[in-house]
N, C-alpha and C positions, 0 to 999 in steps of 0.2 A: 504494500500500500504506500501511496505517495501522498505527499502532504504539500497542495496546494494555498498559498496564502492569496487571496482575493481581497478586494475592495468594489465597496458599492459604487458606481458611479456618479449616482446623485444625490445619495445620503454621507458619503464617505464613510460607513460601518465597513469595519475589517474584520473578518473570521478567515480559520486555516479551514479546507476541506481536503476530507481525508478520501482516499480513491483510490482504486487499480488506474492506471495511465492507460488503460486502454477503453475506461467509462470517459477521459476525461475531455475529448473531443465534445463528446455528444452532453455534457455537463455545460459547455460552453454554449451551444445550441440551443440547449433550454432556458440558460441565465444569459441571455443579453447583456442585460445591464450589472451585470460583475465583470471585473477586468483583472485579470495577475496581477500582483503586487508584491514587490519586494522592497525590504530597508536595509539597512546594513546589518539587523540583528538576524534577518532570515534569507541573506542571498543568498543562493548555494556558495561555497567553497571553489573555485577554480584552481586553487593550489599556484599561481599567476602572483609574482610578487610585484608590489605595483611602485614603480621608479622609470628613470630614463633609461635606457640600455647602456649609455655610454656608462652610467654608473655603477651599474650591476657590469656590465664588462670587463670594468676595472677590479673591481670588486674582488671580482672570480679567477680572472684571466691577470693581475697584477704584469706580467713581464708583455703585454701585449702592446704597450706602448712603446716598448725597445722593437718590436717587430714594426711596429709604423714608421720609427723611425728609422729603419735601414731601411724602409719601402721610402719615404720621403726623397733619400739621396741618389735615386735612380733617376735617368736623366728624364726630363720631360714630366716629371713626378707633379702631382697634384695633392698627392696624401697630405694629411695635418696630423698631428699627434692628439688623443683626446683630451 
């Protein structure tokens, strides 16, 4: 069973309904006016840490900046260091 969190559309009342994911098409069909609803306390989990790349890059990849930089000194180079 999966646990869908809704809100009313024009009352803004929020309840979780609970369901096999294979009612939950036809659950939507019959309630119109409920729309999915997530907040930060019930968004799924993506496992997705949330920064800039270049930061997490560094982060993880620390010597990859020494590899920019002998890409840099190639002729005609455009690379930057991050």
């Amino acid at each position: 069973m999966a646990t869908y969190p809704v809100r009313h559309k024009e009352t803004g009342e929020t309840k979780d309904v609970k369901m096999s994911i294979h009612d939950w098409d036809q659950w939507k069909i019959d309630n119109p006016d409920w729309e999915r609803y997530f907040t930060p306390e019930n968004s799924p989990g993506l496992g997705v840490e949330i920064s800039d790349w270049q930061s997490r890059l560094i982060k993880q990849k620390p010597e990859w900046n020494e590899v920019l930089g002998k890409a840099q000194k190639a002729p005609g180079s455009t690379v930057k260091k991050l």
